[in-house]
C-alpha positions as CSV (number, residue, x, y, z in Angstrom):
1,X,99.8,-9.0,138.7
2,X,99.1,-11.2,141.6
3,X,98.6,-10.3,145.1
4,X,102.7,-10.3,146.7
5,X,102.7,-13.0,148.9
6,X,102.8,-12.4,152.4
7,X,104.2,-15.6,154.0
8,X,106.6,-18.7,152.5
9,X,104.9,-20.9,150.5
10,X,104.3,-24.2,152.5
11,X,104.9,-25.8,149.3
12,X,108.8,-24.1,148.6
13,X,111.7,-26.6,147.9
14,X,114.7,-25.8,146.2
15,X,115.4,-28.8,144.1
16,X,118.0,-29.2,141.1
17,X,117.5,-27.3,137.1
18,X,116.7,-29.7,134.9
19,X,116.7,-29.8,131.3
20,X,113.0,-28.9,130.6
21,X,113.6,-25.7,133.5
22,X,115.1,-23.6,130.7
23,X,111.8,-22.3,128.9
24,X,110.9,-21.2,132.5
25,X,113.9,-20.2,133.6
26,X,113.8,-17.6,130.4
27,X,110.7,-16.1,131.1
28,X,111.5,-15.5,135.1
29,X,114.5,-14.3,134.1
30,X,113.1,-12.1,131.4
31,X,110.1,-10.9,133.9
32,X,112.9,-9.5,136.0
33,X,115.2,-7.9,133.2
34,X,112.8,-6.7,130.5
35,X,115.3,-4.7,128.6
36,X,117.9,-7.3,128.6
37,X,116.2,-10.5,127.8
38,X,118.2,-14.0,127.2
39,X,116.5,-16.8,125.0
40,X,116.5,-20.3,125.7
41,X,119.2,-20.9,123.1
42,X,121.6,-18.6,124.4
43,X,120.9,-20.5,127.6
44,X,121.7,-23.9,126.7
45,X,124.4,-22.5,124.0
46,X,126.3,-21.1,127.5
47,X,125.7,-24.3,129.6
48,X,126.8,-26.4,127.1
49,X,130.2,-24.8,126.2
50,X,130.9,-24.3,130.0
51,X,134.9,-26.0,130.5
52,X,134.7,-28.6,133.2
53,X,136.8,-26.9,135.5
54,X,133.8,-24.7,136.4
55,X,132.0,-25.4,139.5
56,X,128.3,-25.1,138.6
57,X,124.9,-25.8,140.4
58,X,121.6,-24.4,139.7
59,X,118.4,-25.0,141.9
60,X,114.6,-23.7,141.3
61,X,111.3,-23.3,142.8
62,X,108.9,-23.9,140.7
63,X,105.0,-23.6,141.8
64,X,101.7,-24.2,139.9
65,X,103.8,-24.7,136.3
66,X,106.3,-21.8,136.6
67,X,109.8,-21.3,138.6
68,X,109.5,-18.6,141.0
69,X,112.9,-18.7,142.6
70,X,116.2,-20.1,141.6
71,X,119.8,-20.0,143.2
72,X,123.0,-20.7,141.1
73,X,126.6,-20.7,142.1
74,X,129.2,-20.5,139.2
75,X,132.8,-19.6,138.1
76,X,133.4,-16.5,136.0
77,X,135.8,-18.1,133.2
78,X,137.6,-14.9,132.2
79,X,138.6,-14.5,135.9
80,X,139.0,-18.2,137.4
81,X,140.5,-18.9,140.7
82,X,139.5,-22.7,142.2
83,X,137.9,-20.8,145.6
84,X,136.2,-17.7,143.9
85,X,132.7,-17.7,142.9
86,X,130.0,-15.9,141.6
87,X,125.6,-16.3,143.1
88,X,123.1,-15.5,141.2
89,X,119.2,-15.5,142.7
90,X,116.0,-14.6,140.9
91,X,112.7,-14.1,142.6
92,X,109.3,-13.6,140.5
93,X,108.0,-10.2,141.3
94,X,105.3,-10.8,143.7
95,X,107.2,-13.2,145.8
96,X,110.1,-10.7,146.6
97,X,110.6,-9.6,149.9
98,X,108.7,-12.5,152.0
99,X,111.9,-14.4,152.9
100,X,112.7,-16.5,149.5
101,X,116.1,-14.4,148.7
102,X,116.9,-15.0,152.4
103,X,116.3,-18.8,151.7
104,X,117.8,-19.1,148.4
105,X,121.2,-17.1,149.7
106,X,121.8,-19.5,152.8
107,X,121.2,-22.5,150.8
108,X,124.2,-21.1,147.8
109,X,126.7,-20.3,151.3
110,X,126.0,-23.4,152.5
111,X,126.8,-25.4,149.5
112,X,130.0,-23.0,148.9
113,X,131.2,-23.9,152.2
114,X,132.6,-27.9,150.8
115,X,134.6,-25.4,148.5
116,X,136.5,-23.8,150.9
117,X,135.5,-20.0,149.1
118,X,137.8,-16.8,149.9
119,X,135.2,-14.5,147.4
120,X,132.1,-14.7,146.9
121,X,130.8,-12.1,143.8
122,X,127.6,-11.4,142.3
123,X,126.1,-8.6,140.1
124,X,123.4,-6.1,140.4
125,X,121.2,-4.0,138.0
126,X,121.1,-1.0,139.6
127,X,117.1,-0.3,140.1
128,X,117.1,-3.2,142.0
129,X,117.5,-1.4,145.1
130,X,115.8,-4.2,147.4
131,X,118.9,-6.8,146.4
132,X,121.1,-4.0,147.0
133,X,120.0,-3.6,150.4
134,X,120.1,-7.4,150.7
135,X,123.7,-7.8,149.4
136,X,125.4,-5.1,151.5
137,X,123.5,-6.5,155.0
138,X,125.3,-9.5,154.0
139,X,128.7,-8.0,154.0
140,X,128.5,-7.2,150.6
141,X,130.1,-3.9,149.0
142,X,130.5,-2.5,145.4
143,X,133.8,-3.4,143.6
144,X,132.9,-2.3,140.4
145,X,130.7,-0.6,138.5
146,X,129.6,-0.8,135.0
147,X,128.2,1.9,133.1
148,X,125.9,0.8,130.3
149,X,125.1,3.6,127.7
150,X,122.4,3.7,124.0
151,X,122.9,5.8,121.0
152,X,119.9,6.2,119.3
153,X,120.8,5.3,115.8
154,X,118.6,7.5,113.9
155,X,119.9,10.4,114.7
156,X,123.8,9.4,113.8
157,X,125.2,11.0,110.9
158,X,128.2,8.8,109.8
159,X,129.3,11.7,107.2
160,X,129.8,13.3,110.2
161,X,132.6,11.0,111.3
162,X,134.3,10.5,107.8
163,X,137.6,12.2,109.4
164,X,137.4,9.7,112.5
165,X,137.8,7.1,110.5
166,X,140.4,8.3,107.5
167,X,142.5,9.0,110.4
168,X,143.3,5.3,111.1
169,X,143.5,4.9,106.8
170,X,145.7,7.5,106.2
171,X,148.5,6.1,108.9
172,X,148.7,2.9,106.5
173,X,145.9,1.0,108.1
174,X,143.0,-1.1,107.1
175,X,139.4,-1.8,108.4
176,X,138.1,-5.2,107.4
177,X,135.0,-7.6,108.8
178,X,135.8,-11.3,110.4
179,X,134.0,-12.5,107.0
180,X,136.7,-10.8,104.9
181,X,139.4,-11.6,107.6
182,X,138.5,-15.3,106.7
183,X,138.9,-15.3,103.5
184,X,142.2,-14.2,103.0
185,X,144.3,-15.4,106.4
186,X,143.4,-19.1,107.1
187,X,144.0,-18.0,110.7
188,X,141.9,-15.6,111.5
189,X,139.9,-17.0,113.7
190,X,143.2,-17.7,116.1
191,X,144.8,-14.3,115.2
192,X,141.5,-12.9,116.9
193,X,141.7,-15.3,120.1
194,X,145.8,-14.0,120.2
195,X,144.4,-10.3,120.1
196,X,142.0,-11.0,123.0
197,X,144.7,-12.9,124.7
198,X,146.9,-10.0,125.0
199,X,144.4,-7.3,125.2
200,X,141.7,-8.8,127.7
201,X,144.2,-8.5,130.6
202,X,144.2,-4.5,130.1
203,X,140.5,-4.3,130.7
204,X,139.6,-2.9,134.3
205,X,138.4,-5.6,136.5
206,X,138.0,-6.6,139.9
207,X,140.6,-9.2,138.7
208,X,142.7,-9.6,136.1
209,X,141.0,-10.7,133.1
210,X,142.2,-14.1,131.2
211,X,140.9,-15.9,127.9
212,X,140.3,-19.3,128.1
213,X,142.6,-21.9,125.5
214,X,141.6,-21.4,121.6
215,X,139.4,-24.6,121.8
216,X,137.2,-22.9,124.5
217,X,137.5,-19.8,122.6
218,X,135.9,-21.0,119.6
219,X,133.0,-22.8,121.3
220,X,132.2,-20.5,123.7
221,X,132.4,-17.0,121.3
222,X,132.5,-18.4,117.4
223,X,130.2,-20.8,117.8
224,X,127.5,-18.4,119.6
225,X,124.1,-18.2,118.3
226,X,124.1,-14.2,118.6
227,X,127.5,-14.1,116.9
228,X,127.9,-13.1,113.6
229,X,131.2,-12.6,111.7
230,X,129.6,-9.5,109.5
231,X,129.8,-7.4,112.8
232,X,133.3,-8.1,113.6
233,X,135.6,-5.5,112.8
234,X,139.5,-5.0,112.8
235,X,142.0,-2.8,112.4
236,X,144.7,-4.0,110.3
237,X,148.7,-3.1,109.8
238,X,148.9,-5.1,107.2
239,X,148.4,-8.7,108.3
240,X,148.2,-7.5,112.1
241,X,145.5,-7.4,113.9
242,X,145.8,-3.9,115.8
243,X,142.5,-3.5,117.5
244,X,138.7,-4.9,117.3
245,X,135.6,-3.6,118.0
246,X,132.5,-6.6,118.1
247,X,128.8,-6.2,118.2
248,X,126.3,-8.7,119.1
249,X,122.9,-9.5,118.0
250,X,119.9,-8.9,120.8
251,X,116.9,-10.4,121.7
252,X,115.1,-6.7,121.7
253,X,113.8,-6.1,118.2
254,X,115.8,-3.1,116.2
255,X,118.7,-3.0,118.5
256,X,122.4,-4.5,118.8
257,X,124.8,-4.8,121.3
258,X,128.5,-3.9,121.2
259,X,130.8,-6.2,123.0
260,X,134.6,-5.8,123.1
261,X,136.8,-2.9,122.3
262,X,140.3,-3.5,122.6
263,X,143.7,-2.4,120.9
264,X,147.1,-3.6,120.9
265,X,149.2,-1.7,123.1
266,X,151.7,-0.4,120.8
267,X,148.7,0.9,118.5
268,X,146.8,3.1,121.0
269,X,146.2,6.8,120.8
270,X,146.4,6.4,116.9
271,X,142.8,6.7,116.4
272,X,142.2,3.0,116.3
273,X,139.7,2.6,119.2
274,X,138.0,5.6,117.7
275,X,137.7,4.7,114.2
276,X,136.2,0.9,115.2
277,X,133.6,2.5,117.0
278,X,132.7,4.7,113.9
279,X,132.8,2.0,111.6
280,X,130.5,-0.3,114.2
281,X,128.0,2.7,114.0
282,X,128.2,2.8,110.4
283,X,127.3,-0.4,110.0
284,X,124.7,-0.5,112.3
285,X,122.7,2.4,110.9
286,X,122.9,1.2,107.5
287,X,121.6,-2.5,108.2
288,X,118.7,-0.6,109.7
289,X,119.1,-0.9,114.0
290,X,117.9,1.8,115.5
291,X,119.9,1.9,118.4
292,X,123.0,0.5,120.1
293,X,124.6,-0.7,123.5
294,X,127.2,-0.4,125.5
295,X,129.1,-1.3,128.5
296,X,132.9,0.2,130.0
297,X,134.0,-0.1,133.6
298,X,133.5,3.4,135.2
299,X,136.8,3.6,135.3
300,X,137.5,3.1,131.6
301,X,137.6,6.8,131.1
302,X,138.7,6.2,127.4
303,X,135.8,4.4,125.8
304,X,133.6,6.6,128.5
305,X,135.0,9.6,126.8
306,X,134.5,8.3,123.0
307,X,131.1,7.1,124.0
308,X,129.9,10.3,125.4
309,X,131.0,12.2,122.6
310,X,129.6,10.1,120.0
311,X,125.9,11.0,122.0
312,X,125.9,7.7,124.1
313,X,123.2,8.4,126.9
314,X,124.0,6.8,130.5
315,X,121.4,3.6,131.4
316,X,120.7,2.5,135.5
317,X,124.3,0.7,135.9
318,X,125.1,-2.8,136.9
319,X,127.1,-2.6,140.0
320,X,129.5,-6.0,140.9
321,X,129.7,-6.6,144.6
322,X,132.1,-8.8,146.4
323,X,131.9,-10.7,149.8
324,X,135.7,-11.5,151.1
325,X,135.3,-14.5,152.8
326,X,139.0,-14.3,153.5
327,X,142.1,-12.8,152.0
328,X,143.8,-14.4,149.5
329,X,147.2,-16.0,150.1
């Protein structure tokens, strides 16, 4: 590692991302988040699917061949509203703490301001206790926090959870892949958007959570280079959809990521939730991942509950801090 630098670079410049940034942008943002890397493919794949209505800007630093700093402002889709946004800066390692964050912030609140913003959000991984500090001098406080959690795969017995999972068959029910879905309903992929539709809004949030139209839908999630329709998995009543459980493949070698849990309201405390997540394991252990993620708000004590059960093990959090800039009419 380099010598941190004491003083601001006479040579700093926030200029605009371009196309060629992204290998760079990768492996600053990787430096910073070893354990939950992002390829350059699942870069571009997110720019590129990104509906128009999104205010987006990216800046960067970059310095002898590599980016040492950049600034973003976006829109969370799921949660839109035309005057709230979401900041995102990176600093390389040894340039943290000698004024670049300080630089990189003003220049995002700045640009905001032709926006008229009322929040301002951004996201923290928990270790990061320096851009804690920096976030709540700034006004800053925690909304939210998310609880990621690993099972180590190896040492899940799935015989173990036979029951957890006949449960859900015995009441009439049906666990099927996206592949198999597919096959026999031409509309699977829209019954699944229809599910998330209805089910997305339940999830805790610091604002009620939305899904974008079916078009966006299928670009943005079906069309992802980590998703794969093999790890998709529904309960079924009948031809119903009652509740899904997705995983996601992951850049770190001999893991996989779970994404959404959800369940129809009519079908919960049935066992659905709980046989999905059984079925996901499953799965996973027999194509040969050693261990799985997750994420649940800390105040989803349901999944939190099946989670810990299961022998899910608690990771450093990410913790979602908002600036109210001014209330919302």
């Amino acid at each position: 590692m380099a010598r941190k630098s004491q003083n601001l670079n006479s040579n700093f410049k926030l200029r605009p991302f371009q196309d060629d940034d992204y290998e760079g942008l990768a492996v600053l943002r990787n430096l910073l988040y070893p354990q939950h890397p992002i390829s350059v493919e699942s870069m571009r794949h997110n720019d590129k699917a990104r509906e128009e209505k999104i205010l987006h800007q990216q800046w960067v630093w970059a310095h002898k061949h590599l980016i040492l700093c950049t600034a973003l402002f976006t829109q969370w889709e799921e949660i839109y509203h035309p005057q709230k946004f979401v900041i995102k800066i990176y600093v390389h390692p040894n340039y943290q703490g000698s004024g670049y964050g300080t630089i990189c912030y003003d220049h995002l609140m700045n640009e905001l301001k032709q926006f008229d913003p009322i929040k301002i959000t951004t996201q923290v991984h928990e270790p990061h206790q320096q851009s804690v500090r920096f976030f709540e001098q700034r006004g800053f406080n925690n909304s939210i926090t998310e609880r990621e959690s690993s099972l180590d795969l190896t040492t899940y017995n799935p015989a173990e959870y036979e029951a957890e999972i006949n449960r859900a068959l015995q009441q009439g029910f049906r666990i099927i892949t996206l592949s198999e879905l597919r096959k026999e309903d031409e509309k699977a992929d829209y019954k699944v958007w229809e599910l998330e539709r209805e089910v997305c809004p339940d999830m805790p949030w610091t604002d009620p959570i939305t899904v974008p139209d079916y078009d966006t839908y299928s670009k943005q999630v079906l069309r992802h280079p980590k998703f794969n329709p093999n790890s998709w998995f529904f309960v079924m009543d009948g031809d119903r959809i009652t509740g899904l459980n997705n995983l996601w493949k992951s850049e770190l070698q001999d893991g996989i990521i779970t994404g959404l849990t959800g369940v129809r309201r009519k079908y919960r405390r049935m066992g659905v939730a709980t046989a999905l997540k059984h079925t996901s394991l499953t799965w996973s252990k027999n194509q040969g991942y050693k261990w799985i993620r997750t994420d649940n708000a800390a105040t989803n004590e349901g999944m939190l509950s099946i989670n810990i059960k299961v022998g899910f093990k608690f990771m450093p959090a990410w913790l979602v801090f908002d600036k109210i800039i001014k209330e919302e009419e």
